[in-house]
Biopython code that builds the backbone (N, CA, C, O; Angstrom):
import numpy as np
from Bio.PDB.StructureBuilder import StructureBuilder

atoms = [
    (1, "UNK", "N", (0.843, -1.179, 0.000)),
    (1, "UNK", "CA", (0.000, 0.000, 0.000)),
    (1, "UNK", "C", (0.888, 1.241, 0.000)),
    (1, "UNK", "O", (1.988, 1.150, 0.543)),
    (2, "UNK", "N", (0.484, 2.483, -0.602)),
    (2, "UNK", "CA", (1.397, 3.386, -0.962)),
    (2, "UNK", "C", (0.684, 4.256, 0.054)),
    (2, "UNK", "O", (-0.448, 4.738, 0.003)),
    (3, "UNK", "N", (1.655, 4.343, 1.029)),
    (3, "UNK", "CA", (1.394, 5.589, 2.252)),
    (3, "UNK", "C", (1.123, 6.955, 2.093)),
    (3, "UNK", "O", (0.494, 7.594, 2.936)),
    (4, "UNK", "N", (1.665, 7.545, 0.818)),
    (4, "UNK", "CA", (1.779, 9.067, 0.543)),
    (4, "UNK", "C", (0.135, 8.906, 0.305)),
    (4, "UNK", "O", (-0.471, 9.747, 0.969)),
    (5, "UNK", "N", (-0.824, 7.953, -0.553)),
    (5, "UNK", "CA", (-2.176, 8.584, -0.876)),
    (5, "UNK", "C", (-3.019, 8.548, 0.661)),
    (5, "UNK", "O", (-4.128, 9.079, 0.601)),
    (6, "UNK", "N", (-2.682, 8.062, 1.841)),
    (6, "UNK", "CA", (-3.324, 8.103, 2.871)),
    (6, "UNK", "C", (-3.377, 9.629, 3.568)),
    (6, "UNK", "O", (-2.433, 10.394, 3.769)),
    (7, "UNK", "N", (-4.655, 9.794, 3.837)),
    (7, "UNK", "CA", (-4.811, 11.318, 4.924)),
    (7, "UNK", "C", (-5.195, 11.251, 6.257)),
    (7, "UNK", "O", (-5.291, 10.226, 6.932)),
    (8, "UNK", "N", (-5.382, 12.256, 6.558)),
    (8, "UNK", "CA", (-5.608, 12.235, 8.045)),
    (8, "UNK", "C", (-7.393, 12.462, 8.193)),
    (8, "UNK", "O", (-7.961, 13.293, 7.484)),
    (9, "UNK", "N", (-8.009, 11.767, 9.014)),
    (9, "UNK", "CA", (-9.062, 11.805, 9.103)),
    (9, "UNK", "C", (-9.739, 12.031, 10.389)),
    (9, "UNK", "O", (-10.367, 11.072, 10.837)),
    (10, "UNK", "N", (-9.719, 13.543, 11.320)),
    (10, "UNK", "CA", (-10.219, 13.209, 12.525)),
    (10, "UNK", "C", (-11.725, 13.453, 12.618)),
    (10, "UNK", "O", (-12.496, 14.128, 11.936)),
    (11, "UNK", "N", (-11.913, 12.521, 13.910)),
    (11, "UNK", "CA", (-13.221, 12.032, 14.349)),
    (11, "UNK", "C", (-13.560, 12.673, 15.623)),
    (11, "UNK", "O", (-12.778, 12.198, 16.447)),
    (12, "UNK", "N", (-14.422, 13.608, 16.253)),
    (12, "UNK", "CA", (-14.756, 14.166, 17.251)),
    (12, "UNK", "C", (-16.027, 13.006, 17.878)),
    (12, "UNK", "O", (-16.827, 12.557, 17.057)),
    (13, "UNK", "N", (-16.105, 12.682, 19.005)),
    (13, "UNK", "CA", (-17.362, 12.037, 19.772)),
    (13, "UNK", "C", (-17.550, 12.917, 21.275)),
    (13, "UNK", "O", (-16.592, 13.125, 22.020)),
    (14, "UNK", "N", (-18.895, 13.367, 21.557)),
    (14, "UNK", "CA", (-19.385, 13.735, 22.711)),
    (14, "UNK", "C", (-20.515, 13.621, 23.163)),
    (14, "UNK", "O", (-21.545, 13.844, 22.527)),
    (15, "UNK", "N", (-20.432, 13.187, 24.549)),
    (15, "UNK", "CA", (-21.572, 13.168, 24.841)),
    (15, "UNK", "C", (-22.049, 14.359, 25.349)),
    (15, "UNK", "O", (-21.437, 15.120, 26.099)),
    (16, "UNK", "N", (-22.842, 14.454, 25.039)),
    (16, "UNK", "CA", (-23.348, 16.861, 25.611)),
    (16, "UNK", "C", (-24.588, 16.614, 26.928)),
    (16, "UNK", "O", (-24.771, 17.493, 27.770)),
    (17, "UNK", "N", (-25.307, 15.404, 26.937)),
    (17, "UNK", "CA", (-26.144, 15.132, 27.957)),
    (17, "UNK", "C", (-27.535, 15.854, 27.828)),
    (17, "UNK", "O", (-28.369, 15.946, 28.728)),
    (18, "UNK", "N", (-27.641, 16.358, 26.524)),
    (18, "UNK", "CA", (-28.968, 17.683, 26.333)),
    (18, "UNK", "C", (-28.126, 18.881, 25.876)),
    (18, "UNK", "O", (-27.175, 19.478, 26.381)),
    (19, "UNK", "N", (-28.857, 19.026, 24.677)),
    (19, "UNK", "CA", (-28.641, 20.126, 23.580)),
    (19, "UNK", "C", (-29.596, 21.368, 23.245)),
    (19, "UNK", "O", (-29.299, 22.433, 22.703)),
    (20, "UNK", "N", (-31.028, 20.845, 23.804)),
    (20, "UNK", "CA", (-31.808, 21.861, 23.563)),
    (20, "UNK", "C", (-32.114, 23.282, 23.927)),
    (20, "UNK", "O", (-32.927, 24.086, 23.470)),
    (21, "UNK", "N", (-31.146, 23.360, 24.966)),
    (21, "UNK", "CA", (-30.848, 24.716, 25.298)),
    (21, "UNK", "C", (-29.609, 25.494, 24.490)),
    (21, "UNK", "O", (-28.429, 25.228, 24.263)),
    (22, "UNK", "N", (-30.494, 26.575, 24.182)),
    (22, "UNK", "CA", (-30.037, 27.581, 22.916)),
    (22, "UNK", "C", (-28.142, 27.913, 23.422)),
    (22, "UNK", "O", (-27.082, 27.956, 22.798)),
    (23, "UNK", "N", (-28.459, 28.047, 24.536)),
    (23, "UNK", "CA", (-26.763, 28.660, 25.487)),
    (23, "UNK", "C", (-25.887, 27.463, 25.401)),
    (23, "UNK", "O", (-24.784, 27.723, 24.921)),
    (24, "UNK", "N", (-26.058, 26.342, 25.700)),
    (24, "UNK", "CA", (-25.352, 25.198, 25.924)),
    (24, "UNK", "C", (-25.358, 24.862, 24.514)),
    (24, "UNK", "O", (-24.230, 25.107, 24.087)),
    (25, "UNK", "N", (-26.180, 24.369, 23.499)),
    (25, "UNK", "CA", (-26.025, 24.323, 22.140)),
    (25, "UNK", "C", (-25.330, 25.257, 21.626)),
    (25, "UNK", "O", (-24.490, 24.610, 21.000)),
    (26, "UNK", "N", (-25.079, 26.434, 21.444)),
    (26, "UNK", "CA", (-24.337, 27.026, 21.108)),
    (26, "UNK", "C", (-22.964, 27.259, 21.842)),
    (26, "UNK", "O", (-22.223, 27.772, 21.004)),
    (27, "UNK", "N", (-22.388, 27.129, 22.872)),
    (27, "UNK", "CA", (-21.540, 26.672, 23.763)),
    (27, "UNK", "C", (-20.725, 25.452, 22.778)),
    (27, "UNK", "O", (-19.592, 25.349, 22.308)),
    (28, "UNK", "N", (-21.993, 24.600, 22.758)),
    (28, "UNK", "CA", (-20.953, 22.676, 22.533)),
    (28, "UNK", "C", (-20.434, 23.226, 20.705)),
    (28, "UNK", "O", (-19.301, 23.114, 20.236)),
    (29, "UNK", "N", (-21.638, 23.789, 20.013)),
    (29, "UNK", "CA", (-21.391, 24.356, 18.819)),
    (29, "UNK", "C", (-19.912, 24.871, 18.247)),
    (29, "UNK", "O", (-19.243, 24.565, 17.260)),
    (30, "UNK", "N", (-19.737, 25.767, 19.312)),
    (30, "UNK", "CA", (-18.270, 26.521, 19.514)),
    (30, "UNK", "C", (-17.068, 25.658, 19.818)),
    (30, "UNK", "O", (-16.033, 25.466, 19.180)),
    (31, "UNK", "N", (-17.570, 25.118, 21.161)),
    (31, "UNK", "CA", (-16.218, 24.076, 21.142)),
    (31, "UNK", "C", (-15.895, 23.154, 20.110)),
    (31, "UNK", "O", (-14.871, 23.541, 19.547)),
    (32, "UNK", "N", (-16.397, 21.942, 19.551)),
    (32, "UNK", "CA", (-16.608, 21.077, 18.433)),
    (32, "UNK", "C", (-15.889, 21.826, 17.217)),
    (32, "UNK", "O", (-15.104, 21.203, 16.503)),
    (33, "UNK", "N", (-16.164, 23.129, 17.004)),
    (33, "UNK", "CA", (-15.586, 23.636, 15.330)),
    (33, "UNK", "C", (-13.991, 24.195, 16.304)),
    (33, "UNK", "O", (-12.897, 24.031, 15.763)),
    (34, "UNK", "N", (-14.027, 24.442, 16.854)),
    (34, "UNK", "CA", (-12.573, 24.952, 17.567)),
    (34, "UNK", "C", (-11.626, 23.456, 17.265)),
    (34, "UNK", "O", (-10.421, 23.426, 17.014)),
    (35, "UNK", "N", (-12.606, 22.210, 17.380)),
    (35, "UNK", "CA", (-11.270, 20.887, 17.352)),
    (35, "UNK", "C", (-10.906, 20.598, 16.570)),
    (35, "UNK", "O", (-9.986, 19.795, 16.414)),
    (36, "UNK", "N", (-11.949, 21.562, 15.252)),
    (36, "UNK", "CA", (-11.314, 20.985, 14.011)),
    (36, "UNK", "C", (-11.132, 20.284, 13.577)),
    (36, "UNK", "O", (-10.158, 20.173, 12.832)),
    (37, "UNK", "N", (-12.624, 18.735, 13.973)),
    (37, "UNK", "CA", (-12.315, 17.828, 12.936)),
    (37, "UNK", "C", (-13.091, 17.514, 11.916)),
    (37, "UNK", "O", (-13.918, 18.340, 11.529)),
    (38, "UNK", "N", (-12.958, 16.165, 11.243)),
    (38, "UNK", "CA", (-13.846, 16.567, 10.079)),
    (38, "UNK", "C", (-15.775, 16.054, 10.286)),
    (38, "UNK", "O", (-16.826, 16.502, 9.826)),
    (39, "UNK", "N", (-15.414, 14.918, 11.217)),
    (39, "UNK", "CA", (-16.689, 14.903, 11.514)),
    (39, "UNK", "C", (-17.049, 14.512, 13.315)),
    (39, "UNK", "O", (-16.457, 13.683, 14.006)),
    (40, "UNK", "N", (-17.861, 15.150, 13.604)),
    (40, "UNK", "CA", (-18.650, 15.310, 15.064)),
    (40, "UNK", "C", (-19.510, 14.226, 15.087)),
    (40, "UNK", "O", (-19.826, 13.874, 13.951)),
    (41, "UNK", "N", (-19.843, 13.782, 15.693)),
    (41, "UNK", "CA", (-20.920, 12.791, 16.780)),
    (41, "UNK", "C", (-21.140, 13.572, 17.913)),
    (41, "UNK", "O", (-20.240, 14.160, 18.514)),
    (42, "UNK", "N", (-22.544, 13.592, 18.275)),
    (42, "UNK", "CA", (-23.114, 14.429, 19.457)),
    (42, "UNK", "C", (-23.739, 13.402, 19.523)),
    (42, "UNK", "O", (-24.436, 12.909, 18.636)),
    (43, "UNK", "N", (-23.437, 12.803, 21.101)),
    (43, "UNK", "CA", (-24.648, 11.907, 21.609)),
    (43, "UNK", "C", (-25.295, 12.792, 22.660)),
    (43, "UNK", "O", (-24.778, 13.736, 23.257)),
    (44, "UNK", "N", (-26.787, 12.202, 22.797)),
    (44, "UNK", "CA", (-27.352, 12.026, 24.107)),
    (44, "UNK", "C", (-27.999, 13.727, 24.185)),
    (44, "UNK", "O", (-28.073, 14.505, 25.135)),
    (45, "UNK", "N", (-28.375, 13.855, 22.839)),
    (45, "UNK", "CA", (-28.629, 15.607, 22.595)),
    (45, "UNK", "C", (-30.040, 15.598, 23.050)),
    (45, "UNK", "O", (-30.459, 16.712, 23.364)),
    (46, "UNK", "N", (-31.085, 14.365, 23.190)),
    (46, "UNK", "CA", (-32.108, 14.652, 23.615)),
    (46, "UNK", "C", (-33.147, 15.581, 22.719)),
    (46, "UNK", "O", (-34.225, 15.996, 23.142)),
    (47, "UNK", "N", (-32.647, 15.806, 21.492)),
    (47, "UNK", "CA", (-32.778, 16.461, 20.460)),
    (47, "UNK", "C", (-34.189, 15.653, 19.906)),
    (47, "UNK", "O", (-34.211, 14.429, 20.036)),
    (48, "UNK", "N", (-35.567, 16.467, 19.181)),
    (48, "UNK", "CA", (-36.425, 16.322, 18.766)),
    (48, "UNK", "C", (-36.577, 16.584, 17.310)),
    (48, "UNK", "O", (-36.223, 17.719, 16.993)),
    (49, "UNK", "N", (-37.046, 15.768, 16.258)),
    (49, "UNK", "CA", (-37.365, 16.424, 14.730)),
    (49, "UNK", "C", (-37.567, 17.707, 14.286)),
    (49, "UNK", "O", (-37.321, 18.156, 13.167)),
    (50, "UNK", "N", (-38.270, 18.549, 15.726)),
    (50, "UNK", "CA", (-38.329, 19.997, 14.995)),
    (50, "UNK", "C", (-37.381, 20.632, 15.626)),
    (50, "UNK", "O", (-37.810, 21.673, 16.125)),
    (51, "UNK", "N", (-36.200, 20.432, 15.826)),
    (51, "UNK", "CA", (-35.218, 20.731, 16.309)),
    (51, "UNK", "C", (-34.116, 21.048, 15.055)),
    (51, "UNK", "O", (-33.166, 21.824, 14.963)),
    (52, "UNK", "N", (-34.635, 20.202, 14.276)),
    (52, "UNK", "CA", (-33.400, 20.061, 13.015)),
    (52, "UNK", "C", (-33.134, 21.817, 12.486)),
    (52, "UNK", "O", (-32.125, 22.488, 12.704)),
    (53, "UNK", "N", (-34.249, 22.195, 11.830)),
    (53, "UNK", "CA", (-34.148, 23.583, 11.107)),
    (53, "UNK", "C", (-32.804, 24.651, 12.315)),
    (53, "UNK", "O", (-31.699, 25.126, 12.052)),
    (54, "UNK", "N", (-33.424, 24.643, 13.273)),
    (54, "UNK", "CA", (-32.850, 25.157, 14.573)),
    (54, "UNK", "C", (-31.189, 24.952, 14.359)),
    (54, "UNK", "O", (-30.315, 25.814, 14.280)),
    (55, "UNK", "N", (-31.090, 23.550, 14.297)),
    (55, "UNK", "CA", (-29.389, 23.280, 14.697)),
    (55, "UNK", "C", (-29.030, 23.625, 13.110)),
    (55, "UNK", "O", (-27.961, 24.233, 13.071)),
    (56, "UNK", "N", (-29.521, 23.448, 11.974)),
    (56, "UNK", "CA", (-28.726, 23.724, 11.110)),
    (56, "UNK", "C", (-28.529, 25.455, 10.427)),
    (56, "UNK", "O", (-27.704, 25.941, 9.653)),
    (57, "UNK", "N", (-29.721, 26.021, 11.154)),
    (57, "UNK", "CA", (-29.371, 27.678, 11.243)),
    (57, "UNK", "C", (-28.033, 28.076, 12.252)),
    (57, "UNK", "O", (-27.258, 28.994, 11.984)),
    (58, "UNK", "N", (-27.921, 27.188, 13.481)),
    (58, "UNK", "CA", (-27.142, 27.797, 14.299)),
    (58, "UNK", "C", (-25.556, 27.104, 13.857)),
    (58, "UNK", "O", (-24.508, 27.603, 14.268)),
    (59, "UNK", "N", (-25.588, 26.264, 13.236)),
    (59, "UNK", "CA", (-24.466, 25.224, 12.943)),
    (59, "UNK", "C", (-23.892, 26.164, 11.813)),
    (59, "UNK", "O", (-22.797, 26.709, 11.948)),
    (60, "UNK", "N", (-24.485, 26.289, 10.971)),
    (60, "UNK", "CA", (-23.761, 27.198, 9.761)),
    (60, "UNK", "C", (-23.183, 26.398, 8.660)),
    (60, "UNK", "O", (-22.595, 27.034, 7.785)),
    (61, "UNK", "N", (-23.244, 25.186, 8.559)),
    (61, "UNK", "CA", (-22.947, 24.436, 7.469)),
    (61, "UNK", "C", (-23.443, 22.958, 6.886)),
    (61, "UNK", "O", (-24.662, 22.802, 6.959)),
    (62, "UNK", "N", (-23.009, 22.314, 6.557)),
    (62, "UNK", "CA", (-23.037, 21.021, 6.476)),
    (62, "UNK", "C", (-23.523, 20.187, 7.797)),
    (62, "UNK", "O", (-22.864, 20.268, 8.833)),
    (63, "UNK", "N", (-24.790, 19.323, 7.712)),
    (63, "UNK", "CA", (-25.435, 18.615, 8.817)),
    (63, "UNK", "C", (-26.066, 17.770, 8.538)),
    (63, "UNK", "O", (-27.090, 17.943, 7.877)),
    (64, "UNK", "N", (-25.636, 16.483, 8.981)),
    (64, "UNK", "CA", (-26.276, 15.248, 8.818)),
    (64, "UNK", "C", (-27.127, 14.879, 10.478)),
    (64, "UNK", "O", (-26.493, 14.619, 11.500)),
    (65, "UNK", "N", (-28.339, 14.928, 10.412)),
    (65, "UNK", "CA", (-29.093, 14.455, 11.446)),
    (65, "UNK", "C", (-29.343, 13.382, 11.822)),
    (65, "UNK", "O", (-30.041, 12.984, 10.890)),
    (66, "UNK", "N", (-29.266, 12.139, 12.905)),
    (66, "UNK", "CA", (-29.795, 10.997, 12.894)),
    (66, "UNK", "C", (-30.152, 10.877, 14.560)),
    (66, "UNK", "O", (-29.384, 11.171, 15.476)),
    (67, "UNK", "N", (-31.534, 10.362, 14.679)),
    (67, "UNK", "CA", (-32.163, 10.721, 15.690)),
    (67, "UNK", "C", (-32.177, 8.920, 16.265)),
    (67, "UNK", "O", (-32.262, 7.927, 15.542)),
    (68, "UNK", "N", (-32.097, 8.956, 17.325)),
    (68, "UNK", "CA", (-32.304, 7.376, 17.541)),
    (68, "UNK", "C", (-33.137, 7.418, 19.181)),
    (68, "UNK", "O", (-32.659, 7.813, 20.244)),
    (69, "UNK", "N", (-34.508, 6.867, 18.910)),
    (69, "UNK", "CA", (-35.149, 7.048, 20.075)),
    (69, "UNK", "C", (-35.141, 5.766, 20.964)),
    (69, "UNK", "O", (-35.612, 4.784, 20.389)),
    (70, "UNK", "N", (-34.654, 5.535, 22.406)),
    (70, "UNK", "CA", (-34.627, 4.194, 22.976)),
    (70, "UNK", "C", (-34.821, 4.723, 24.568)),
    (70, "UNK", "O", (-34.057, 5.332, 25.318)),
    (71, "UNK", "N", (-36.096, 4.248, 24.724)),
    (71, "UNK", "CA", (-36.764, 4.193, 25.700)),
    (71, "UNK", "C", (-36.597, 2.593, 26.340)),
    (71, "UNK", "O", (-36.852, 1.540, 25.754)),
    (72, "UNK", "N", (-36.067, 2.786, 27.783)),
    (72, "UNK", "CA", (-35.320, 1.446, 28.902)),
    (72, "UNK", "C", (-37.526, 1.046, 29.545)),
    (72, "UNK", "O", (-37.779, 0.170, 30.371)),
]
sb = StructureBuilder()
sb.init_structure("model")
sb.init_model(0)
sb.init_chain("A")
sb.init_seg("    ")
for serial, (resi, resn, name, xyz) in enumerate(atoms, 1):
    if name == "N":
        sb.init_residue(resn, " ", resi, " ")
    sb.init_atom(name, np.array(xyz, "f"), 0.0, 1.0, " ", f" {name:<3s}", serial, name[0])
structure = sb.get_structure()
């Protein structure tokens, strides 16, 4: 395998514990683009469908949503 075509690919994961507050969402928002990687995972955002429009006005770019509901 020829090493020179390989890149660097970083991966951010957090758990935020609840996102729906505008201060703390925008808070985790800030930190996450400060790490500079290429893609984020936010768990445990507690985040609802009409939530989406919301995070991708405040996000400012590129956003893939995936909601996973699991009730114990």
């Amino acid at each position: 395998m020829n090493m020179d075509c390989l890149s660097k690919f970083d991966v951010l994961s957090l758990n935020v514990r609840g996102s729906r507050d505008q201060i703390k969402r925008r808070s985790i928002f800030s930190y996450v683009k400060d790490q500079k990687a290429n893609i984020y995972f936010l768990q445990e955002t507690y985040s609802e469908r009409a939530d989406e429009n919301i995070w991708r006005n405040e996000w400012g770019g590129a956003l893939a949503i995936f909601l996973i509901w699991h009730h114990a």
